[in-house]
C-alpha positions in Angstrom: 217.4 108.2 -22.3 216.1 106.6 -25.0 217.5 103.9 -27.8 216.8 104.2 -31.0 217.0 102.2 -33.8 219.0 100.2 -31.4 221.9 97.7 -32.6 221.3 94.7 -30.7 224.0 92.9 -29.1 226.0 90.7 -31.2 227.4 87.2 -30.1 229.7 85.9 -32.5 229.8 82.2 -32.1 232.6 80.8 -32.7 232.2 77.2 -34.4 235.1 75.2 -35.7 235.1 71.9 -36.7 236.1 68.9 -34.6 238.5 67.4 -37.0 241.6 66.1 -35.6 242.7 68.1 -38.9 241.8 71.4 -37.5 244.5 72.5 -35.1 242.8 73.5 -33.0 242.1 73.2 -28.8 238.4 72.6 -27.5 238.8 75.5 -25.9 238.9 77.3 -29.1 236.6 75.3 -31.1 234.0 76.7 -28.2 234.8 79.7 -27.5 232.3 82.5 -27.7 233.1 86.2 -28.2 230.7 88.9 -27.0 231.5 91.8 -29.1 228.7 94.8 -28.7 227.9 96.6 -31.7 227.2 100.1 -31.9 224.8 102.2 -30.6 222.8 105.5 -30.9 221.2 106.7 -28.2 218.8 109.9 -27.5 219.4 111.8 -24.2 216.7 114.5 -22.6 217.6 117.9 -21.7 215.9 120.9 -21.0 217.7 124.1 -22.9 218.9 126.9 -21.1 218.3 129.0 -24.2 214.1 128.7 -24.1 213.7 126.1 -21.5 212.3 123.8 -24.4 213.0 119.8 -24.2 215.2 119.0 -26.7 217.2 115.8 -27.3 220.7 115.0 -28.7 222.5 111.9 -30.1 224.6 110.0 -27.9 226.9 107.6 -30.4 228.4 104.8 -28.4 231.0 102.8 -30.3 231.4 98.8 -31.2 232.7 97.2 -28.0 231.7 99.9 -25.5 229.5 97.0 -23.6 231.5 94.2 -23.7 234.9 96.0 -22.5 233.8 97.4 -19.5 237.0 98.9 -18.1 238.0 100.8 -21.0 237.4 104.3 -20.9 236.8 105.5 -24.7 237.8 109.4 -26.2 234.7 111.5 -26.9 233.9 113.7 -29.8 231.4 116.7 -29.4 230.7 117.3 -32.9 228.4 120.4 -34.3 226.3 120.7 -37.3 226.1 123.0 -40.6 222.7 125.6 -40.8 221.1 122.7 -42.6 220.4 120.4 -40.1 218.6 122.7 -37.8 215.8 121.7 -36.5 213.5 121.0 -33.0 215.3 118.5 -31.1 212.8 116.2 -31.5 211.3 114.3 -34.5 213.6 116.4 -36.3 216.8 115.5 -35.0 217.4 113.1 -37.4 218.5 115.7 -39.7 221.8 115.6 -37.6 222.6 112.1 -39.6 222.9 113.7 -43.0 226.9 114.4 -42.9 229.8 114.1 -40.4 231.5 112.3 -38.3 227.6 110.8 -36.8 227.1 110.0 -40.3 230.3 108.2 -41.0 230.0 105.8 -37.8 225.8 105.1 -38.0 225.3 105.3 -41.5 228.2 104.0 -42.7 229.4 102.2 -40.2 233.0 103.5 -39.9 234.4 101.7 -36.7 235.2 104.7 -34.6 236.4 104.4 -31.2 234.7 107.3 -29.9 231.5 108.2 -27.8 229.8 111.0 -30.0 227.8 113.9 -28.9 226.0 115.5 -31.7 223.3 118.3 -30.6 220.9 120.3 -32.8 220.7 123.8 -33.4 217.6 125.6 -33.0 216.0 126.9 -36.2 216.2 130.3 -34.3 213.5 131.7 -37.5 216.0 130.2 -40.0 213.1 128.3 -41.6 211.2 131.6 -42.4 214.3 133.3 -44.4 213.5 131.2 -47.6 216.6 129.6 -47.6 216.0 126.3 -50.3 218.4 123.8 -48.4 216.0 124.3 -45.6 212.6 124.9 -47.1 212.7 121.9 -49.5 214.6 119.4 -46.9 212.7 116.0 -46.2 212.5 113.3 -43.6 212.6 110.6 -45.9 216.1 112.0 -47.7 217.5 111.3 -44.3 220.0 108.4 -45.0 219.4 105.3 -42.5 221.5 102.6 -41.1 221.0 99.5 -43.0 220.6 96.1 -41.9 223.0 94.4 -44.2 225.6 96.9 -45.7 225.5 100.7 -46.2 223.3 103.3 -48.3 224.9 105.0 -51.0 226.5 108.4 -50.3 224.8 111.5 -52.1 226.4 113.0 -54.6 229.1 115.6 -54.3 228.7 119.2 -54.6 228.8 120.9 -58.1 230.6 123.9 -58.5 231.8 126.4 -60.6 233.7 128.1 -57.9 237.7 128.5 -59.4 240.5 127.6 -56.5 241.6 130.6 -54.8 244.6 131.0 -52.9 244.8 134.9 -51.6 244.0 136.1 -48.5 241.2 138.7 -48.0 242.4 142.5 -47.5 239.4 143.0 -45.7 240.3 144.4 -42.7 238.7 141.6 -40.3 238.0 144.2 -37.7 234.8 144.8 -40.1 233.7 142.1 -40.5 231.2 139.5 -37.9 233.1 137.3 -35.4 230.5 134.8 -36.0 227.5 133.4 -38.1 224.2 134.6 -36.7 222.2 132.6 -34.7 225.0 130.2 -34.6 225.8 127.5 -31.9 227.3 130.4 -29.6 223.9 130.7 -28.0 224.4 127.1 -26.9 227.1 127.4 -25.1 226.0 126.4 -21.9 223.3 123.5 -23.1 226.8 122.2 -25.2 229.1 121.7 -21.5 226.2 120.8 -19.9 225.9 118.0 -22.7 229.4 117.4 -22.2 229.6 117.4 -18.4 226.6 115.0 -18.8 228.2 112.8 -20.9 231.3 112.3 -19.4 229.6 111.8 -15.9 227.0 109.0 -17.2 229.4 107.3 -19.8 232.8 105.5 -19.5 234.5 109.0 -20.9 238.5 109.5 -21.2 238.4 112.8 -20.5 241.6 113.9 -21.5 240.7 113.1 -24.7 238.2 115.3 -25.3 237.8 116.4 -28.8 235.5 119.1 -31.0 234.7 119.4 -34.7 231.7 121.1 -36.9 231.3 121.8 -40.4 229.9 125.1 -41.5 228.1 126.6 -39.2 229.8 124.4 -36.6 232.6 124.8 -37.9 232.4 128.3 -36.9 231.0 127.1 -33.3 234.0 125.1 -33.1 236.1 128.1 -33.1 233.7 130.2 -30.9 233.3 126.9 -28.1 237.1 126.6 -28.2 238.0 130.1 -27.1 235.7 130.2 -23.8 236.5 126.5 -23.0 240.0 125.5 -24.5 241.1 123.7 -21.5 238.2 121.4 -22.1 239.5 120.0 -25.1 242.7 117.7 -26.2 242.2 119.2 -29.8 239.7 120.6 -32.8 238.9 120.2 -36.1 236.7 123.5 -37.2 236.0 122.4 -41.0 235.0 124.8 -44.1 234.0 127.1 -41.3 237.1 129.6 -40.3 238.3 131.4 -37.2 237.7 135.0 -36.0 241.2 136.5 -35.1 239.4 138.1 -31.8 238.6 134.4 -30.5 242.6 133.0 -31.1 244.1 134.4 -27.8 242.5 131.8 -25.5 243.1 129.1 -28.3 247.0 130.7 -28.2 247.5 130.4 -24.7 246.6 127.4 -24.1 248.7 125.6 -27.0 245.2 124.6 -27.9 246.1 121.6 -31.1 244.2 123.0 -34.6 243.5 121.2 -37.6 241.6 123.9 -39.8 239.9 122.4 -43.1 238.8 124.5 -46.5 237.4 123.7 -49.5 239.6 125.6 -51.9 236.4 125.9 -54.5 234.4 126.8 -51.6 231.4 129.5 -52.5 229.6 129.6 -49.5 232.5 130.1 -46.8 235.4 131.6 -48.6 238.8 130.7 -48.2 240.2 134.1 -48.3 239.2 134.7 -44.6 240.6 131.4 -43.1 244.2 132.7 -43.0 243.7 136.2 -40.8 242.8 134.0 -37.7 245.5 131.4 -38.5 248.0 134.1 -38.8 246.9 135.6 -35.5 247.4 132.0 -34.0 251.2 132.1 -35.3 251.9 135.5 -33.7 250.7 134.8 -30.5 252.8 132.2 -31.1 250.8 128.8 -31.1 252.5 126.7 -34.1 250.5 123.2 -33.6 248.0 124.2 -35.8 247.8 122.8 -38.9 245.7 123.8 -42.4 244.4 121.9 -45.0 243.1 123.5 -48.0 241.5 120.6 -50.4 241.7 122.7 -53.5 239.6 120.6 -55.9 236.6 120.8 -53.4 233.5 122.8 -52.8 232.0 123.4 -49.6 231.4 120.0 -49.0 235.0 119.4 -48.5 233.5 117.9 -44.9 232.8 114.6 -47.2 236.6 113.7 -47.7 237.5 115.1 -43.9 235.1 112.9 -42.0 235.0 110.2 -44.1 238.9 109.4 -43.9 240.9 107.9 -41.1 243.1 111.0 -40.8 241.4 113.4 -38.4 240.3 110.6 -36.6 244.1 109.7 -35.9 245.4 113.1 -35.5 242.8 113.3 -32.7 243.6 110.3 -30.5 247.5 111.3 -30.9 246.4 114.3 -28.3 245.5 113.8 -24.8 245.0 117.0 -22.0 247.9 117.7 -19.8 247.8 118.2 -16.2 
């Protein structure tokens, strides 16, 4: 395990003035509070996929040292296709956007530990795909001493809202993205398993979410291990109806984001995999469509307090 660009811990000292006008007891005026600040952390593993080393983030929240009996939630959250990269000096990439972002970068004060892998490149860096190939290290936002960077700019798009469902028949069409983070699934429970062994975890509440690409891994990781999580949050990335019968059975809780000017994941195929889920019979799933957004619908999602809240309102149940 390694730290990096480590937070250091904070002690707030408490000094009040010893004016008879203050109010207040000596106790007070001396008290010091030990509050830890956050952390992010790299953790080794060996992938099962090449037997490469590889590292992921390991996010632990403000107060996670000094309240040593509290057990916090944990969040596995999975990347788009444009933070791919080598696990290693590249992993940084992971920081551009989501939930990682929100609580390093911009120091959002979220009470969760935070597990957020990488995804191989898997040759995705010799298709000649621009977000890739003209990516740079130093775009990479970082955590500032004092205050927070500004957030990039938003995504233009021409893209007009769209609210009918595709007439494709979705037995023709891909479960999944290729190369996704299906052919992760072991290194990701492994990651988890890890995490929740080492860590002060609350395992029942176990949450996923991924944008894009994850978002589509969300889905895929959900339907082999849906008694791992308390709920998900797939985002802009949408649901095979062959993966929903697991999700189904297990009353699995859904919160399904689109960006309803979306142009790289379109909203038309979102609803066969929801309607699949209402069928079987599962009704706590919930979709949001934010209509006046492009792709990067993922900025208002993880940048809000909403998601975060539905998410602690679900626990597993033995």
């Amino acid at each position: 395990m390694k730290k990096i660009k480590l937070s250091l811990i904070a002690a707030t000292l408490l000094v009040f003035s010893c004016s008879n006008n203050t109010g207040k007891s000596l106790a007070t005026q001396a008290e010091t509070a030990l509050i830890s600040t956050a952390e992010l952390l790299r953790e080794d593993y060996q992938s099962s996929v090449d037997n490469s080393q590889r590292e992921y983030f390991v996010y632990l929240p403000r107060g996670y040292h000094s309240k040593p009996e509290k057990k916090w939630p944990v969040m596995l959250f999975l990347h788009g296709n444009g933070e791919r990269g080598n696990g290693q000096d590249e992993l940084d990439f992971v920081l551009m956007q989501g939930p990682l972002y929100e609580a390093w970068v911009q120091k959002k004060d979220l009470p969760f530990i935070i597990i957020s892998p990488q995804l191989p490149m898997f040759g995705f860096d010799k298709k000649g795909i621009t977000y890739i190939d003209n990516r740079s290290k130093e775009n990479i936002p970082k955590r500032l001493a004092n205050g927070v960077p500004k957030r990039s700019a938003a995504f233009q798009t021409q893209t007009a809202m769209q609210r009918t469902s595709s007439l494709t028949d979705m037995g023709e069409v891909a479960p999944l993205l290729p190369q996704g983070w299906e052919k992760l699934e072991t290194d990701l429970i492994a990651m988890l398993d890890s995490v929740q062994a080492k860590y002060r975890v609350n395992v029942d509440k176990t949450y996923l979410s991924g944008l894009s690409y994850g978002g589509f891994g969300t889905w895929y990781l959900a339907s082999k291990y849906p008694e791992r999580f308390a709920a998900i949050a797939p985002v802009v990335g949408w649901g095979h109806p062959s993966l929903m019968a697991p999700i189904a059975k297990h009353k699995l809780p859904v919160w399904q984001f689109a960006g309803g000017r979306d142009s790289a994941v379109n909203i038309q195929y979102f609803y066969a995999g929801l309607d699949t889920l209402e069928k079987l019979g599962h009704n706590n799933v919930r979709f949001t469509v934010h209509e006046d957004k492009g792709h990067d619908a993922w900025t208002r999602v993880y940048s809000g307090d909403d998601l975060y809240q539905w998410f602690l309102s679900y626990e597993l149940k033995h």
